[in-house]
ZAVOVEX-931262 format. One record per residue (C-alpha): residue in one letter; x, y, z. Coordinates in nm, 4 decimals. Each point is the difference from the previous one (the first is absolute). Last residue first. Example, Ala and Ser with C-alpha at 12.3 -4.5 7.8 and 13.67 -1.06 7.14 Angstrom:
<r residu="S" u="1.3670" v="-0.1060" w="0.7140"/>
<r residu="A" u="-0.1370" v="-0.3440" w="0.0660"/>
end
This chain:
<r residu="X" u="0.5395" v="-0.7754" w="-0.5645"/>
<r residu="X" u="0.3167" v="-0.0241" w="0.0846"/>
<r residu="X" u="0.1674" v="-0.1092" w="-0.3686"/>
<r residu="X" u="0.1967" v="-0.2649" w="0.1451"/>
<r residu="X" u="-0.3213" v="-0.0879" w="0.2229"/>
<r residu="X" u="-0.2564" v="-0.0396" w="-0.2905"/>
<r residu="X" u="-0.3337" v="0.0170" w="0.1687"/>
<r residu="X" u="-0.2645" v="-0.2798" w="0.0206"/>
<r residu="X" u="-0.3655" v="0.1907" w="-0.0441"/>
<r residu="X" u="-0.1374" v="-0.2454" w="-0.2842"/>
<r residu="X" u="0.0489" v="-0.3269" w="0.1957"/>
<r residu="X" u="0.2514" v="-0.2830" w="0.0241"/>
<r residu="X" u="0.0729" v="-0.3610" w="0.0878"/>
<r residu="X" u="-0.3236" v="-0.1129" w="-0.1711"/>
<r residu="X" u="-0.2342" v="-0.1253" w="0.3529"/>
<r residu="X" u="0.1760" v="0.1653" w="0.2706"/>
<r residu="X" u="0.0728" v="0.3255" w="-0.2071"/>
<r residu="X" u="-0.3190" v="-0.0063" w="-0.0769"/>
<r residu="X" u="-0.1572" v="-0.0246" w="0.3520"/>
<r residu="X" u="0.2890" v="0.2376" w="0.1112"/>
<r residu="X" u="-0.1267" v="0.2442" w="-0.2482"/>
<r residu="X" u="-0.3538" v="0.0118" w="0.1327"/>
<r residu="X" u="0.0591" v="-0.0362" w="0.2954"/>
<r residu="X" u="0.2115" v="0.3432" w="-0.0220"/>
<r residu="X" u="-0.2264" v="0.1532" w="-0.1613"/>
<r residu="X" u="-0.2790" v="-0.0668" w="0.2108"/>
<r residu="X" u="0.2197" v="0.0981" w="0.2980"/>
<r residu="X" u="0.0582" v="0.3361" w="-0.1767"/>
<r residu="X" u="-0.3562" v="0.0909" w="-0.0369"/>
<r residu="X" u="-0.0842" v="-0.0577" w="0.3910"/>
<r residu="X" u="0.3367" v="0.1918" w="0.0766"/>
<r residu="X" u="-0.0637" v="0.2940" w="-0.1756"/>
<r residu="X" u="0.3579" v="0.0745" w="-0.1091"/>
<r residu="X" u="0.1363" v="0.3310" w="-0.0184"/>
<r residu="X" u="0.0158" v="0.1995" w="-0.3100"/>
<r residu="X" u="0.0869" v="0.2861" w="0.0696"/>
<r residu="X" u="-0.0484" v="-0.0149" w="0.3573"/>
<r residu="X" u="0.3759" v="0.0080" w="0.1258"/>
<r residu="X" u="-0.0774" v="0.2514" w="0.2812"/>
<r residu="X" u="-0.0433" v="0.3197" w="-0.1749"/>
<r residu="X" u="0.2521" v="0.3176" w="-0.0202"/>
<r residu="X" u="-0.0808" v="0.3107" w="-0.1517"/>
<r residu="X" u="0.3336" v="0.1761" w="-0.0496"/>
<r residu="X" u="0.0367" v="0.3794" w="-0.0190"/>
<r residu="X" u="-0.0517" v="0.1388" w="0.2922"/>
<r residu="X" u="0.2250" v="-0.1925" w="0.1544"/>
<r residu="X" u="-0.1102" v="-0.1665" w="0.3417"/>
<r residu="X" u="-0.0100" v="-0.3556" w="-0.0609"/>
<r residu="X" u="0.2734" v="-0.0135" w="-0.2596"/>
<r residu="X" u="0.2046" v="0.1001" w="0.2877"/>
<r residu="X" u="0.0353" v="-0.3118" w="0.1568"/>
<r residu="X" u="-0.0344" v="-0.0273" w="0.3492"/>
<r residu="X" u="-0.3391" v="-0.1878" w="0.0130"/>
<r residu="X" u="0.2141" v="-0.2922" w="-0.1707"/>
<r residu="X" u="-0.2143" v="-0.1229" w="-0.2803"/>
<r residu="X" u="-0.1431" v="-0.3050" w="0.0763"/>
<r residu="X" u="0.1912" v="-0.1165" w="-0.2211"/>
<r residu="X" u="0.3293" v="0.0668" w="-0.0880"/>
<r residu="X" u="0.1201" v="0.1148" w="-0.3229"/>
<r residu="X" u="-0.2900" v="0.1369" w="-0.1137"/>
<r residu="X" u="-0.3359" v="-0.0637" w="-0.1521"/>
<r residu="X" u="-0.3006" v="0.1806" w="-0.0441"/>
<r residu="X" u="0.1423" v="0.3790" w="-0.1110"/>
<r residu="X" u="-0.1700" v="0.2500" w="-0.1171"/>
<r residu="X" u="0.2447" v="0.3236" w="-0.1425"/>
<r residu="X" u="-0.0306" v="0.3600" w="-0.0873"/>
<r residu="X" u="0.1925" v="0.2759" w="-0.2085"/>
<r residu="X" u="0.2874" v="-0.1750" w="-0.0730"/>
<r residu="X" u="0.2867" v="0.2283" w="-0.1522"/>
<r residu="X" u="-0.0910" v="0.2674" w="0.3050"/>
<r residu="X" u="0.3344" v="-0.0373" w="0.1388"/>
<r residu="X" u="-0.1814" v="-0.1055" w="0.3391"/>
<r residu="X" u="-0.1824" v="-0.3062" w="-0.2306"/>
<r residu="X" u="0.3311" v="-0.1001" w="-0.1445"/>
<r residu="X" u="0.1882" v="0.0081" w="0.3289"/>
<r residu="X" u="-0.2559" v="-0.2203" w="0.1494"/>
<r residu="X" u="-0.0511" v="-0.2142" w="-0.3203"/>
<r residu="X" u="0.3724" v="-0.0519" w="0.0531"/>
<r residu="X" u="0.0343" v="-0.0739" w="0.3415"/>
<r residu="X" u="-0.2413" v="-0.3252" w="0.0020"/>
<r residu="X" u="0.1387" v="-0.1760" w="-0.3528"/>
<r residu="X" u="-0.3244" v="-0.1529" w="-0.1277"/>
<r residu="X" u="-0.0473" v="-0.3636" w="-0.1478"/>
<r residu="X" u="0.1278" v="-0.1039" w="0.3375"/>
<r residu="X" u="-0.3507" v="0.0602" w="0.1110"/>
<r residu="X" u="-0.2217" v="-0.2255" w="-0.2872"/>
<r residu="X" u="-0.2291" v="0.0804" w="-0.2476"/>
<r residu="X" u="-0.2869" v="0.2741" w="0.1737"/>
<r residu="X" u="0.2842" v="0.3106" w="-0.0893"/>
<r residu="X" u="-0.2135" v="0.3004" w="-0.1212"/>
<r residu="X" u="0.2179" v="0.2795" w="-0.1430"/>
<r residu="X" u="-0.1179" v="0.3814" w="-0.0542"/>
<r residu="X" u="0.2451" v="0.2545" w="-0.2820"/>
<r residu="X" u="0.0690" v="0.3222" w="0.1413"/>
<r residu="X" u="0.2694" v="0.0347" w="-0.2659"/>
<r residu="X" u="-0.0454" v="-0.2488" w="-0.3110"/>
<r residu="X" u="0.1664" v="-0.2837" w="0.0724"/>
<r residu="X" u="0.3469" v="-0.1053" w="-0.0725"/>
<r residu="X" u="0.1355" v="0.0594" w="0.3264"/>
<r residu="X" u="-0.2270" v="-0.1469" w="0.1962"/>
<r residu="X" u="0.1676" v="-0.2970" w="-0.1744"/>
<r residu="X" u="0.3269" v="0.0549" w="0.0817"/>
<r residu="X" u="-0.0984" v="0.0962" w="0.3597"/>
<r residu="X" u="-0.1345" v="-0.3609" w="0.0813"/>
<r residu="X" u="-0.3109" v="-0.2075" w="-0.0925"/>
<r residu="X" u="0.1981" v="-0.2477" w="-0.1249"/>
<r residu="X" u="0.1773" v="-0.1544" w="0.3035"/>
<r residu="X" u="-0.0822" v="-0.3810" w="-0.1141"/>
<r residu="X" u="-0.1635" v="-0.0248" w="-0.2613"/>
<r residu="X" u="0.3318" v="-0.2046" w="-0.2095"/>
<r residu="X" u="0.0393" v="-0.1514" w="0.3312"/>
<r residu="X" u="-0.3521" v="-0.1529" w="-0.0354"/>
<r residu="X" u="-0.3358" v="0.1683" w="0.1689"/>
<r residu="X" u="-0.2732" v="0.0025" w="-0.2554"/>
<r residu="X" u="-0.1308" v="0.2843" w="-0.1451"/>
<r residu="X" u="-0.2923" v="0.2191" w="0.1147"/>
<r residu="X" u="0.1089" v="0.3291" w="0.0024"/>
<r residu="X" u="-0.2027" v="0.3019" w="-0.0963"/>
<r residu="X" u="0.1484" v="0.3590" w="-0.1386"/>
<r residu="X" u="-0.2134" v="0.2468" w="-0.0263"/>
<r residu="X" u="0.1355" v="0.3153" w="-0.2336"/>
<r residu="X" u="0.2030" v="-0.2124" w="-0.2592"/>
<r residu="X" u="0.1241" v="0.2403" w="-0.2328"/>
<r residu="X" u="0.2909" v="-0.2202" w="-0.0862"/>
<r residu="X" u="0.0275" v="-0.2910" w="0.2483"/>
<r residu="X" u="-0.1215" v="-0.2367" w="-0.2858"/>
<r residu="X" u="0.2592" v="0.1784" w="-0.2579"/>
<r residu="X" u="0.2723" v="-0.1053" w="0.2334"/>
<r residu="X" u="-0.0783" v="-0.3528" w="0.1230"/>
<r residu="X" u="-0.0531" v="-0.0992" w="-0.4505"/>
<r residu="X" u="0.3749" v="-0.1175" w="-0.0082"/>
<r residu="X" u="-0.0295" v="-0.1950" w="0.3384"/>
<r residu="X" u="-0.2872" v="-0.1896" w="-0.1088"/>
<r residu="X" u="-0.3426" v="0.0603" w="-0.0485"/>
<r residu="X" u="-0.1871" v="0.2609" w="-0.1156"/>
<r residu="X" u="-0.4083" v="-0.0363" w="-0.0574"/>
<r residu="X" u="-0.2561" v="0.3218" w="-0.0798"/>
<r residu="X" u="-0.3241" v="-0.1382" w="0.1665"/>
<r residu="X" u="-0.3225" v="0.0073" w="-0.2009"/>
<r residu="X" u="-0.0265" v="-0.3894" w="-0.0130"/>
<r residu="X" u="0.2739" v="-0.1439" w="0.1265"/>
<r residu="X" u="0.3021" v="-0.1400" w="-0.1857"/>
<r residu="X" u="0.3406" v="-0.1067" w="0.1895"/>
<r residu="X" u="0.3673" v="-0.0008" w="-0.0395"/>
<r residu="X" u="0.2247" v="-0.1813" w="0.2458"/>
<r residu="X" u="0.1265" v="0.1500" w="0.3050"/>
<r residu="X" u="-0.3126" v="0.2422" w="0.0627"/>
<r residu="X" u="-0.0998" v="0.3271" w="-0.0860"/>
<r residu="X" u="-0.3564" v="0.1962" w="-0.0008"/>
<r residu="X" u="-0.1484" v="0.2782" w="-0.1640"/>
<r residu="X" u="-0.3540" v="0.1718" w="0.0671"/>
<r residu="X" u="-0.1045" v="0.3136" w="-0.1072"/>
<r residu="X" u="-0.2722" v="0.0003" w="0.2191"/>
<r residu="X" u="-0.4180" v="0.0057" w="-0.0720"/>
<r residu="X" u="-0.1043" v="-0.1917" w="0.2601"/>
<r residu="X" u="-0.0060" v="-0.3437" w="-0.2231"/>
<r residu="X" u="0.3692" v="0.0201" w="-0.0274"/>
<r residu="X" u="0.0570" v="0.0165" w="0.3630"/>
<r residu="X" u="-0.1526" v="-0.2931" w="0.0540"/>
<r residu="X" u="0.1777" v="-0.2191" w="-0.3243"/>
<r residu="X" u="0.3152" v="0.1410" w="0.1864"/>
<r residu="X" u="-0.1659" v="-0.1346" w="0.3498"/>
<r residu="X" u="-0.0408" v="-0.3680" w="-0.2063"/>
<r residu="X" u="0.3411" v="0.0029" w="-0.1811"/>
<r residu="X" u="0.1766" v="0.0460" w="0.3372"/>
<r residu="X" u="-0.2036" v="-0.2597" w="0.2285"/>
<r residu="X" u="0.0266" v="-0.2358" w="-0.2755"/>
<r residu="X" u="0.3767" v="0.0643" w="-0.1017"/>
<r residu="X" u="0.0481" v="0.3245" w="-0.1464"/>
<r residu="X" u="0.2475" v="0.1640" w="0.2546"/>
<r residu="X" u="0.1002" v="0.3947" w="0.0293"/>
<r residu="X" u="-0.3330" v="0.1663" w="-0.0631"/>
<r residu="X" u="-0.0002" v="0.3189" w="-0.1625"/>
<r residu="X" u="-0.2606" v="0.2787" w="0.0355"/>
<r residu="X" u="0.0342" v="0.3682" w="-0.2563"/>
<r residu="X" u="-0.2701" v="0.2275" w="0.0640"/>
<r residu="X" u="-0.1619" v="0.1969" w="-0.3173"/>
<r residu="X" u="-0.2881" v="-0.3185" w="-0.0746"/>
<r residu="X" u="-0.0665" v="0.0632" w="0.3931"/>
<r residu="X" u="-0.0821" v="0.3680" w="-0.0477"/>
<r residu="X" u="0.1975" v="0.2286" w="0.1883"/>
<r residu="X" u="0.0354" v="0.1326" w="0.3018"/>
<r residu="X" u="-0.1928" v="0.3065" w="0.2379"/>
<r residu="X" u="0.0146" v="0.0081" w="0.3606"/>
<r residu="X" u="-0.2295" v="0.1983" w="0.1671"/>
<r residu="X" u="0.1877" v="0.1384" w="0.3242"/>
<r residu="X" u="-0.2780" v="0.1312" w="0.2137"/>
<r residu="X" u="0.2046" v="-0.0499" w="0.2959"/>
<r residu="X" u="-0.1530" v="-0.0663" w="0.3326"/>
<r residu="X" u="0.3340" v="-0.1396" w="0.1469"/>
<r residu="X" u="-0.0705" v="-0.3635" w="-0.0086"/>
<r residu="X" u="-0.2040" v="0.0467" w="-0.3200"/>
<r residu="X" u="0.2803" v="0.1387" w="-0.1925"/>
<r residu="X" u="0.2249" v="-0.3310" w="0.1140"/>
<r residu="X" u="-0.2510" v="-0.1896" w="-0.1072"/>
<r residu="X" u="0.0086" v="0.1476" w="-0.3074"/>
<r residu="X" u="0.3258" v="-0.0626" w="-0.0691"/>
<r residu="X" u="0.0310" v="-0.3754" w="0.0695"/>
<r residu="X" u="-0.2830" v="-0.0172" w="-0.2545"/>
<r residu="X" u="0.1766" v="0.1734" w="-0.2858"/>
<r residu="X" u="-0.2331" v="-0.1169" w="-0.2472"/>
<r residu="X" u="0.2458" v="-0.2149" w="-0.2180"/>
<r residu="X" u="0.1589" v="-0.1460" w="0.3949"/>
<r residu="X" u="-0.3220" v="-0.1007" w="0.1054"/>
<r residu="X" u="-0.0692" v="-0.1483" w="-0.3340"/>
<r residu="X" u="0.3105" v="-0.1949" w="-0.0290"/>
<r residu="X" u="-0.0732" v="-0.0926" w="0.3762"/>
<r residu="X" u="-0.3759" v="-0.1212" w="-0.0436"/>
<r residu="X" u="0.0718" v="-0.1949" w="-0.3663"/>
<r residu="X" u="0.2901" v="-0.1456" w="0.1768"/>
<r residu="X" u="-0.1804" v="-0.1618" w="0.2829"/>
<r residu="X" u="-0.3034" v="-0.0775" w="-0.2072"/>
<r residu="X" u="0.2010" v="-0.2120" w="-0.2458"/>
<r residu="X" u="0.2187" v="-0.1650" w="0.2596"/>
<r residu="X" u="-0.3663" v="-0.1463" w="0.1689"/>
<r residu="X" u="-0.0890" v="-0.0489" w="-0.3361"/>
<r residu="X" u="0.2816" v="-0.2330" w="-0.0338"/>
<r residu="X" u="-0.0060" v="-0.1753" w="0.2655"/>
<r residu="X" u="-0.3567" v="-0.1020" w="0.0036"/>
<r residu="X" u="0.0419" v="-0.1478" w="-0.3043"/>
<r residu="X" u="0.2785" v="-0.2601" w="0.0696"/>
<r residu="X" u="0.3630" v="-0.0422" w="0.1158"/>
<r residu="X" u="0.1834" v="-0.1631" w="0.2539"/>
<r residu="X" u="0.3345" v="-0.1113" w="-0.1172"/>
<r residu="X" u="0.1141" v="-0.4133" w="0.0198"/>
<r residu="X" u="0.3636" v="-0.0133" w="0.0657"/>
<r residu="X" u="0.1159" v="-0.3424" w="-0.1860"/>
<r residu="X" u="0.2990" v="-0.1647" w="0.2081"/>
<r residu="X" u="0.3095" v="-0.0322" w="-0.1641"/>
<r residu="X" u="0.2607" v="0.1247" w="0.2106"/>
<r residu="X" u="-0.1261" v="0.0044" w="0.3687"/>
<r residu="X" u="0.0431" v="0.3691" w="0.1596"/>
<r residu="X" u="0.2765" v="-0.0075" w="0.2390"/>
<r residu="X" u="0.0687" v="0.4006" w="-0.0464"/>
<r residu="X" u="-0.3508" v="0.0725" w="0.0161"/>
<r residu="X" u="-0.0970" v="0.3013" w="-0.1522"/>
<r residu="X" u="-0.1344" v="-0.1779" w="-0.3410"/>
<r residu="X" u="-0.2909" v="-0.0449" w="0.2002"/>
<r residu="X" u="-0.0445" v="0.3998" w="0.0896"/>
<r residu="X" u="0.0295" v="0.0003" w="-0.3885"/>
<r residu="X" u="-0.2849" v="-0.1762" w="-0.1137"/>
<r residu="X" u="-0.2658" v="0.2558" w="-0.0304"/>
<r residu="X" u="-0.3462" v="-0.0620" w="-0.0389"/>
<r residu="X" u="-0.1072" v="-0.0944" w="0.3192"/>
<r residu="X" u="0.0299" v="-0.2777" w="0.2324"/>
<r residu="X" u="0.2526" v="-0.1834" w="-0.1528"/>
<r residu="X" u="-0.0340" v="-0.3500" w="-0.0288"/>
<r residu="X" u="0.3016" v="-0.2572" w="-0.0180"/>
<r residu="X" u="0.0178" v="-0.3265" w="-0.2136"/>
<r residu="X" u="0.1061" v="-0.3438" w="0.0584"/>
<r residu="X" u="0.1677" v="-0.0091" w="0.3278"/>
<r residu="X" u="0.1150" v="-0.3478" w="0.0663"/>
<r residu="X" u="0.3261" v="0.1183" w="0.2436"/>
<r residu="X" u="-0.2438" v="0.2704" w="0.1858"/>
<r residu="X" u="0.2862" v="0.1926" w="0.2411"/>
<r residu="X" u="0.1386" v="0.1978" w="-0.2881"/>
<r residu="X" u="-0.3409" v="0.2238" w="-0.0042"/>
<r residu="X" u="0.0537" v="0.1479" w="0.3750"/>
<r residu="X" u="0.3782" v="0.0401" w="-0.1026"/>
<r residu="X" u="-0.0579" v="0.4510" w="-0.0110"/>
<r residu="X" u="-0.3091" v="0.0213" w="0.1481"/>
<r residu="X" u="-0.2977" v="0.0309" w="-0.2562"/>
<r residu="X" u="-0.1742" v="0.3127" w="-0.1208"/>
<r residu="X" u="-0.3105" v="-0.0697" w="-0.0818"/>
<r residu="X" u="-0.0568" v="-0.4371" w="-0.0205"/>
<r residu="X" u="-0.2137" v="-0.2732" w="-0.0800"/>
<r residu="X" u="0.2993" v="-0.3411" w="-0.0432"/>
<r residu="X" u="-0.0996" v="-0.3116" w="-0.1552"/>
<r residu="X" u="0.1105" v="-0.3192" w="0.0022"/>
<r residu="X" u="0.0563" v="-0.0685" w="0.3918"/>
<r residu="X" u="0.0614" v="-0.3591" w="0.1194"/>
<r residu="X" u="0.3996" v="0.0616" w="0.0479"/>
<r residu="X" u="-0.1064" v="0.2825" w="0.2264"/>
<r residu="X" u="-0.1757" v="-0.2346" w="0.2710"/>
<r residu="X" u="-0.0956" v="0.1753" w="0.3265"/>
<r residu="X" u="-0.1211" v="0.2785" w="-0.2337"/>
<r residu="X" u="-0.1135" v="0.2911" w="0.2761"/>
<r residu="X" u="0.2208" v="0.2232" w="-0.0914"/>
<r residu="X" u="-0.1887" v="-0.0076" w="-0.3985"/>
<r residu="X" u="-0.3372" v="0.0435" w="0.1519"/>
<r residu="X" u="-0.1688" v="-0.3056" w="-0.1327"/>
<r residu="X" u="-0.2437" v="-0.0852" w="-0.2918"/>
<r residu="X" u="-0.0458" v="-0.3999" w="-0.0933"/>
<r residu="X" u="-0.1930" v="-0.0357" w="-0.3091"/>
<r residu="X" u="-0.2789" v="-0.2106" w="-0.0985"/>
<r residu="X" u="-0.2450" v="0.2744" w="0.0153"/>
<r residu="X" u="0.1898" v="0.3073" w="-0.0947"/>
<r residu="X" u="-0.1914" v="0.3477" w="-0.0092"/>
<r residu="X" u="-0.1010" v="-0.0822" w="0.3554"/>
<r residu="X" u="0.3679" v="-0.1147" w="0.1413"/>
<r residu="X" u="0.0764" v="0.3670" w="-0.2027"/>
<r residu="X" u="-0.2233" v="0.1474" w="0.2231"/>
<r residu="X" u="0.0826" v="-0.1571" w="0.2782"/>
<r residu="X" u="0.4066" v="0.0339" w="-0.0377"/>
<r residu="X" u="-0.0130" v="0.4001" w="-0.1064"/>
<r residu="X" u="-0.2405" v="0.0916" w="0.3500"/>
<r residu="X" u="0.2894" v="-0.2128" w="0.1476"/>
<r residu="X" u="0.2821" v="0.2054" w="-0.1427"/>
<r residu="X" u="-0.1642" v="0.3355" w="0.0572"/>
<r residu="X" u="0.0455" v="0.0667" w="0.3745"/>
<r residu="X" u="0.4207" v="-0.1144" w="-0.0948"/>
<r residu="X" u="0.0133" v="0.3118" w="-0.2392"/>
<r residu="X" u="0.3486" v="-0.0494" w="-0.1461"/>
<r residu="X" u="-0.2062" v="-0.2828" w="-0.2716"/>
<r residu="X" u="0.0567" v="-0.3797" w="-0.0372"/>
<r residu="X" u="-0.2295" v="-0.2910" w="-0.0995"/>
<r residu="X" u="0.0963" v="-0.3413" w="-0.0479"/>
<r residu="X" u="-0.1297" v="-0.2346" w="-0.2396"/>
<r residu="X" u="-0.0720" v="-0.3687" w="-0.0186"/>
<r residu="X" u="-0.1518" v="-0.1887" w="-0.2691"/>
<r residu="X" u="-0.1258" v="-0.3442" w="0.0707"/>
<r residu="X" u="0.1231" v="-0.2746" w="-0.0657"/>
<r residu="X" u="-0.0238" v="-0.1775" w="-0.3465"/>
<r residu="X" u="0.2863" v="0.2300" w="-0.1768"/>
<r residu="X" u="-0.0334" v="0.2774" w="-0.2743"/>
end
């Protein structure tokens, strides 16, 4: 792209990663200049941007910025940023490692929530012979909400276990063994019978909010929900009412609204709710800096790579 070198900058909230982030990513790029994104003395010399969850006007400050990496899959905590430069590509983390990581996480929790896990714990903690008997997997109805690669890959999952698997997603899909709707005509009938509900869509203003009472609604009763997409995805006060009503049976949770969770929240203490730390599919940082070299290294040398995202759509 130019003679110079490259230059990037590096941002994440946790300042005692930042510098771990800059070495190995100085590693992954010989040639390159890697610098904590504060500590750019020159902003007008920056072209790329490494970032998870970005100040609001951090981004603004590069003039020559040619392309901005999220560290993750997810674009949207980039799209956050009121002063966001128009234009500029947003490069998504994706790979392998990603996905099975998502895979395993909702394989464990769909199962955990088929075999009345939550349950049985409960039975042991008060030295209750409580055997707990469901049914088959082939008689259990799973949907995923979201059939991009993360989506389409823990339907394909769930599928292989034995589930009656469907899935829906904006635009209409075909995967092997998974019963597809899409679209806001086919929202309905996907909800219908539904018995373990799993969302992994994308968080746009259309997503926004749509894990809410409506939708509880139009579950079976003591139907279970598993949220590892996005926080905002999921209106707080309404899974609590749902799950007190008794229309939602059980929850796990990995991402919410604020994060760390506050340890004041009640989804911490309800009986209900499992609630893990935003590990669904969390980055191994060794893997993701060799994705992320290896994008930038195309990007610098074609313009693009495989993994850019399509802001208008957010995702």
């Amino acid at each position: 792209m130019k003679d110079r070198p490259m230059k990037a900058a590096v941002y994440l909230p946790l300042e005692d990663k930042i510098q771990w982030w800059v070495e190995m990513l100085q590693g992954l790029l010989p040639g390159w200049q890697v610098v904590a994104m504060d500590q750019a003395s020159e902003p007008e010399s920056i072209d790329v941007a490494v970032v998870w969850r970005p100040r609001t006007g951090d981004l603004a400050r590069f003039a020559n910025l040619k392309a901005i990496v999220s560290i993750g899959a997810g674009i949207d905590h980039v799209l956050a940023d009121e002063k966001l430069p128009v234009g500029v590509p947003i490069i998504r983390t994706v790979g392998d490692d990603l996905t099975q990581r998502m895979r395993e996480y909702v394989a464990l929790h769909v199962l955990r929530h088929h075999r009345d896990m939550p349950r049985q714990l409960q039975a042991q903690a008060e030295a209750d012979w409580h055997a707990i008997v469901v049914p088959v997997a082939p008689n259990r109805t799973v949907g995923v909400m979201g059939l991009g690669n993360l989506g389409a890959a823990a339907a394909q999952t769930l599928a292989g276990l034995g589930f009656a698997t469907r899935g829906w997603s904006k635009s209409p899909k075909e995967i092997s063994g998974v019963t597809c709707y899409s679209g806001a005509e086919g929202f309905d009938a996907f909800l219908d019978g539904c018995e373990i509900l799993v969302n992994l869509l994308p968080l746009t203003e259309a997503t926004r909010g749509i894990l809410n009472a409506e939708l509880f609604a139009k579950l079976p009763r003591e139907a279970c929900v598993i949220n590892c997409a996005r926080g905002p995805h999921l209106v707080d006060n309404d899974l609590l009412a749902a799950l007190d009503s008794g229309q939602v049976k059980q929850a796990t949770l990995d991402v919410f609204h604020q994060e760390p969770l506050p340890a004041d929240h009640p989804f911490w203490s309800h009986r209900g709710i499992t609630v893990t730390p935003h590990i669904a599919s969390k980055i191994d940082a060794d893997t993701g800096g060799r994705i992320i070299a290896e994008n930038l290294r195309q990007f610098a040398e074609t313009g693009t790579c495989p993994d850019v995202a399509d802001a208008a759509r957010g995702y």
